[in-house]
C-alpha positions as a Markdown table, in Angstrom:
| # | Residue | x | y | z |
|---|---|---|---|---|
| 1 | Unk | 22.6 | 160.0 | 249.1 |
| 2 | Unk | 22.8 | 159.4 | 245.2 |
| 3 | Unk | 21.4 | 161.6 | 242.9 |
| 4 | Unk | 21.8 | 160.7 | 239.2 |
| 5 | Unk | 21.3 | 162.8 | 235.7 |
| 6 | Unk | 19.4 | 161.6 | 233.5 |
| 7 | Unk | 21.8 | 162.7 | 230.2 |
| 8 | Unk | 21.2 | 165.0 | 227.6 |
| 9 | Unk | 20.7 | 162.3 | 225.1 |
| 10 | Unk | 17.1 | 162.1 | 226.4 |
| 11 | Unk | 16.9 | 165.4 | 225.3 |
| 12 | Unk | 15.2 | 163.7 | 221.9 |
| 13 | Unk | 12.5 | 162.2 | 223.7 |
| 14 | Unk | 11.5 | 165.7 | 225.5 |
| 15 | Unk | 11.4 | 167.4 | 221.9 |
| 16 | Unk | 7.3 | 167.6 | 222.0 |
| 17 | Unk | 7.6 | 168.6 | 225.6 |
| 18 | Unk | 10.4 | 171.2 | 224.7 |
| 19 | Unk | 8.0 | 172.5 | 222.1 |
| 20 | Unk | 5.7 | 173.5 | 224.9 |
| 21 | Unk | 7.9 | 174.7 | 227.5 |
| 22 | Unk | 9.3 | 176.7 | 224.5 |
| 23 | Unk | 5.8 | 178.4 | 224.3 |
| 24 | Unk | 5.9 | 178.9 | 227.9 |
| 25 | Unk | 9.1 | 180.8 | 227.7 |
| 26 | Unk | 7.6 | 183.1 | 225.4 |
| 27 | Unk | 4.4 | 183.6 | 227.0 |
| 28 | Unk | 6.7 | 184.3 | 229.9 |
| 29 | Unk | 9.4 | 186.7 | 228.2 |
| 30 | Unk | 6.1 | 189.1 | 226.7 |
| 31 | Unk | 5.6 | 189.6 | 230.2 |
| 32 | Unk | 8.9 | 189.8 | 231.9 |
| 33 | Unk | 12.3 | 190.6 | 231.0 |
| 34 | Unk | 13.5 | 187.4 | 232.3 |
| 35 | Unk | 16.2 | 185.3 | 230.6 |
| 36 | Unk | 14.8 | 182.4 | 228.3 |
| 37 | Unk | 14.6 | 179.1 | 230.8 |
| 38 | Unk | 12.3 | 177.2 | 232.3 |
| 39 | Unk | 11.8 | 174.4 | 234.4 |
| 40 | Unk | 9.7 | 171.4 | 235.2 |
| 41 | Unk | 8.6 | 168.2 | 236.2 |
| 42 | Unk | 8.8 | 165.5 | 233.2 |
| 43 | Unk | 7.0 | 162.4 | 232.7 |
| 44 | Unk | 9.8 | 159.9 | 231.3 |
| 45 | Unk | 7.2 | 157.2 | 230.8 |
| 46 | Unk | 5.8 | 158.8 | 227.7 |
| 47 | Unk | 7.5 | 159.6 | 224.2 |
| 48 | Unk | 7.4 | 162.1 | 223.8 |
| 49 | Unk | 7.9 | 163.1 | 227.9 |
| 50 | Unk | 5.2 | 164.9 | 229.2 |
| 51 | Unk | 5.7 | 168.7 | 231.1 |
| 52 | Unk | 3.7 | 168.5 | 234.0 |
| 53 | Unk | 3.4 | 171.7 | 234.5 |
| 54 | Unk | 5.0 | 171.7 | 238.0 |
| 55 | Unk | 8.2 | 172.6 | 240.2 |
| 56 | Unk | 7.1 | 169.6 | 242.7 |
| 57 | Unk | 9.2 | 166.8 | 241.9 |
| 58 | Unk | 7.7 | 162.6 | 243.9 |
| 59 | Unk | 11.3 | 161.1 | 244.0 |
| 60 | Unk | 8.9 | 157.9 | 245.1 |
| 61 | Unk | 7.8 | 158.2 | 241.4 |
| 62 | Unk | 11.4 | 156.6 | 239.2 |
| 63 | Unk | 9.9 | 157.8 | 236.1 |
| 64 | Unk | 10.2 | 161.9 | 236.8 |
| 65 | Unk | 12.7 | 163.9 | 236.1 |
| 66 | Unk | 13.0 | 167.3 | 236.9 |
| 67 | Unk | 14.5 | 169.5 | 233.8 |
| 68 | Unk | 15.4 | 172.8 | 232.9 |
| 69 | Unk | 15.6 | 174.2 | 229.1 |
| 70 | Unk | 17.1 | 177.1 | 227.6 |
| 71 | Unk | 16.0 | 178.6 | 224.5 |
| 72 | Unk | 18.5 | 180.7 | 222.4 |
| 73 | Unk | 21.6 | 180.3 | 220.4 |
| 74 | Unk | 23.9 | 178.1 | 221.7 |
| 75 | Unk | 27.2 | 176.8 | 219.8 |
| 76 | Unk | 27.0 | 173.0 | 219.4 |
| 77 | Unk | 28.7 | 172.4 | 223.1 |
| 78 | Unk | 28.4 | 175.0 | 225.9 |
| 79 | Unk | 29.7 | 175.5 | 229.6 |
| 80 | Unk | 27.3 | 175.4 | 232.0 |
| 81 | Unk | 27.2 | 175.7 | 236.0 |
| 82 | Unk | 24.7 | 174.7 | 238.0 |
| 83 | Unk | 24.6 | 175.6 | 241.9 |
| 84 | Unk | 22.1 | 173.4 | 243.3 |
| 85 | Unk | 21.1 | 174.6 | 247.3 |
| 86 | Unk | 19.6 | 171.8 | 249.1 |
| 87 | Unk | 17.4 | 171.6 | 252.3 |
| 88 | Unk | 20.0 | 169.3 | 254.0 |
| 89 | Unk | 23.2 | 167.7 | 252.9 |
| 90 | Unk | 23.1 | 165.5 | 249.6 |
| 91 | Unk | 25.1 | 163.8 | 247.3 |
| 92 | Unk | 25.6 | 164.8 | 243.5 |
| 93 | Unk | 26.7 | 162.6 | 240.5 |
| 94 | Unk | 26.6 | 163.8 | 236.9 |
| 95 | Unk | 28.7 | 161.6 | 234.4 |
| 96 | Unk | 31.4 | 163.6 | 232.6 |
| 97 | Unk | 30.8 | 167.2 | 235.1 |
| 98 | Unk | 32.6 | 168.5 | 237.6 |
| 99 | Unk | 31.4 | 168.7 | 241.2 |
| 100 | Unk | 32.2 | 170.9 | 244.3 |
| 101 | Unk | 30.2 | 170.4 | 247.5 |
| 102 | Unk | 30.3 | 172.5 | 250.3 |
| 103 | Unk | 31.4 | 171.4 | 253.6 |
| 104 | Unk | 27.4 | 171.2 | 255.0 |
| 105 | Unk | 26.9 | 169.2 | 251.8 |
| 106 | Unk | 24.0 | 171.3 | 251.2 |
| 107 | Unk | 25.3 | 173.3 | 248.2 |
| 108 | Unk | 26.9 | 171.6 | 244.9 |
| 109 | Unk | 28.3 | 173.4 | 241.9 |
| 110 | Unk | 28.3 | 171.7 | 238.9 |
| 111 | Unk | 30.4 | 172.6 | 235.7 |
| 112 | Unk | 29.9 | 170.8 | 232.5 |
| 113 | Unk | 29.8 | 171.1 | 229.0 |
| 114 | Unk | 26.4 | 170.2 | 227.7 |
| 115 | Unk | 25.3 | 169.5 | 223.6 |
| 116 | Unk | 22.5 | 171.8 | 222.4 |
| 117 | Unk | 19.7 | 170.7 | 220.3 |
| 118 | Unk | 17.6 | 171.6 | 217.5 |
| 119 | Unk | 20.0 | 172.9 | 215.6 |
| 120 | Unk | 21.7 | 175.3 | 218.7 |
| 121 | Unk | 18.3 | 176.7 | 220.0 |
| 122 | Unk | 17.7 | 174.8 | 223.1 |
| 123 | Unk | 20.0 | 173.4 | 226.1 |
| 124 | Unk | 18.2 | 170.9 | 228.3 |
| 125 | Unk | 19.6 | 169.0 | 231.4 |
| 126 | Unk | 17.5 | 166.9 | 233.2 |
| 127 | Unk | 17.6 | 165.4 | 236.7 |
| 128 | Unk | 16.9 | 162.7 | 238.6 |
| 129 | Unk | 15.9 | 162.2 | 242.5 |
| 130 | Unk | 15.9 | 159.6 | 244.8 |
| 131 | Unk | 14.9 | 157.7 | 247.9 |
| 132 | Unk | 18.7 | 159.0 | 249.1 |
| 133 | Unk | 17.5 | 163.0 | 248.3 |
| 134 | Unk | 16.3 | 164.9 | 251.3 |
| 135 | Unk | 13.0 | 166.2 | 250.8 |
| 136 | Unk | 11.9 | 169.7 | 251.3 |
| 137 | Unk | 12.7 | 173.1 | 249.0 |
| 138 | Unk | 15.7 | 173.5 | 246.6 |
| 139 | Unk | 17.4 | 176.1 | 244.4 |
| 140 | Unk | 18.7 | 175.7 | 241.3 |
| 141 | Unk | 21.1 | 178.8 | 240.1 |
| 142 | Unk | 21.9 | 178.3 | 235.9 |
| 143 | Unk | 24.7 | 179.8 | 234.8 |
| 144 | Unk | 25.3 | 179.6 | 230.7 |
| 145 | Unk | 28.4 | 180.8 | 229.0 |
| 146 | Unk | 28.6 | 183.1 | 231.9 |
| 147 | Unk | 25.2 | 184.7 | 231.8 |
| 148 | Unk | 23.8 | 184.1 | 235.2 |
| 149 | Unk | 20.0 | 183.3 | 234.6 |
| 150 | Unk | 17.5 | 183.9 | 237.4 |
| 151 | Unk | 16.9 | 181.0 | 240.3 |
| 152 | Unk | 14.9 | 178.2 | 239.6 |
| 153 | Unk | 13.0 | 176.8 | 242.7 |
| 154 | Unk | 11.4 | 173.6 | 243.2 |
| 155 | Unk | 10.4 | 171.0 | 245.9 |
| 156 | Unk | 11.1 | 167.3 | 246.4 |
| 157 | Unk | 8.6 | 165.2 | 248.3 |
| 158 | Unk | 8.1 | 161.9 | 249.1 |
């Protein structure tokens, strides 16, 4: 079960889509007191990527990546960690992160240190899912400089 990430220096190619999921995390924050982040399906094949508008991720379809982005200030590099719950037991690979899997293989905790962009306002990571990912309902749990944000759900199907 591979699992790959599609690295940050994509990040330049979501910048229109950014721009959008940006306006989405304000509409969002006038109406709750959640953190600033926000996640969604991306369409890679398009510059720049398009938001789908969606937590439902095809992992028949090689050109989506699932992505979260944080809007705030961020120092040029920052520690992240990301707890990803699985349906069933999966495999994680992130160039340049660390990776702890639980014994079921259902839960991985990543730790990296990721580049923010547009001049220390946003922090995306994007992902990408396979043939080898089990299908069915994930978690994501962000953690940024130690400020745990709220969980991220989303579903993979075929």
């Amino acid at each position: 079960m591979k699992k790959t990430l599609a690295l940050v220096s994509i990040a330049t190619m979501l910048f229109g889509a950014v721009n959008a999921a940006e306006a989405k995390i304000a509409h969002h924050q006038k109406n709750t007191a959640s953190p600033e982040i926000y996640l969604s399906v991306f369409d890679t094949s398009t510059e720049p990527f398009t938001d789908l508008n969606t937590t439902v991720l095809s992992r028949s379809q090689s050109n989506l990546r699932l992505c979260w982005v944080a809007k705030g200030r961020f120092s040029e590099t920052v520690s992240t960690i990301e707890t990803l719950n699985a349906p069933a037991k999966q495999q994680v690979m992130a160039k340049g992160s660390q990776i702890s899997t639980s014994q079921n293989g259902k839960v991985n905790v990543i730790r990296s240190t990721l580049e923010s962009s547009a001049q220390g306002e946003r922090l995306v990571r994007c992902w990408h899912f396979d043939e080898t990912d089990p299908l069915g309902k994930y978690k994501f749990q962000i953690q940024i400089m130690g400020e745990i944000y709220q969980d991220l759900p989303f579903s993979v199907v075929k």
